[in-house]
C-alpha positions in Angstrom: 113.8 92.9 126.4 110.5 91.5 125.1 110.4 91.1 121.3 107.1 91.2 119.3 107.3 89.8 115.8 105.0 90.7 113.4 104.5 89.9 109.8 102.9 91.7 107.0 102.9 92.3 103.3 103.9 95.7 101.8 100.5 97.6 100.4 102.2 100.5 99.3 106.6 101.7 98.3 108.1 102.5 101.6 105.4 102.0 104.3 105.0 100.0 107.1 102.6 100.6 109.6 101.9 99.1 113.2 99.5 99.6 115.3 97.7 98.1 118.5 101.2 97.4 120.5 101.7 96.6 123.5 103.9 99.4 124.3 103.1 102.9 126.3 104.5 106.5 126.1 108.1 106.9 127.3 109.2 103.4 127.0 112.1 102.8 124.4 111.3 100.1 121.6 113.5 99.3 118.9 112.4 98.5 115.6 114.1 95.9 113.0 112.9 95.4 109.6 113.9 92.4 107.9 113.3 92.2 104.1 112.2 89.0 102.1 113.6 88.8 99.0 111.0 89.3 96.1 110.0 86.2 94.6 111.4 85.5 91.0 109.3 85.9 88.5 108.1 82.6 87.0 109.3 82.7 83.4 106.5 81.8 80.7 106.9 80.8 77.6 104.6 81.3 73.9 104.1 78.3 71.9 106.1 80.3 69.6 109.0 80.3 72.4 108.8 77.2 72.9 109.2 76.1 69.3 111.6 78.0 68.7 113.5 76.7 72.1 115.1 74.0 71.1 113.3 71.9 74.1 111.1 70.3 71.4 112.3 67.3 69.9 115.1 67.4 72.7 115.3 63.3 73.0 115.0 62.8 69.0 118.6 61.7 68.7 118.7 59.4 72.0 118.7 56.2 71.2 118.5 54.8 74.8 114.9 56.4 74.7 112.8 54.2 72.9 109.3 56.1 73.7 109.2 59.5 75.0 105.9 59.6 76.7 107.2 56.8 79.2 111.0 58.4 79.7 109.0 61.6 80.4 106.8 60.1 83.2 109.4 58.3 84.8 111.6 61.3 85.2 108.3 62.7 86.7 108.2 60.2 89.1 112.0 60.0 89.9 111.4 63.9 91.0 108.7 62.9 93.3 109.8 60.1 95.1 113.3 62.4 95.8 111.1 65.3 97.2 108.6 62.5 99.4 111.6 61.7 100.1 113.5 65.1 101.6 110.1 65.9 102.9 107.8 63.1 104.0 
């Protein structure tokens, strides 16, 4: 059996169509539709949210962070250099 794969994004609730197959009448074909999930919603937050998160002022108490700005960019840069590293 020959199998086709085809990929396409959903225009409209419960359709799919194909067309332009390389199939003819009488043969037998079966079809299998497998489903991505839908992607999460990226969550978003108002300056209001945000001060009112409790993410503000997180490191105030730390006392092994002596400026903020630089603990910040290192933890950037930690992140990075893990993901160069699981995908460069």
């Amino acid at each position: 059996m020959q199998a086709i794969r085809l990929q396409q994004t959903i225009e409209k609730d419960s359709e799919i169509h194909l067309s332009d197959l390389p199939v003819f009448q009488g043969q037998e074909v079966e079809v299998i539709v497998l489903i991505s999930p839908l992607p999460e919603p990226k969550k978003t937050f108002t300056a209001r949210q945000l001060l009112n998160s409790g993410l503000i002022g997180i490191w105030e108490d730390r006392t092994d962070i002596k400026d903020s700005l630089t603990y910040a960019r290192q933890l950037r840069e930690q992140s990075q250099a893990k993901r160069y590293d699981l995908f460069g």
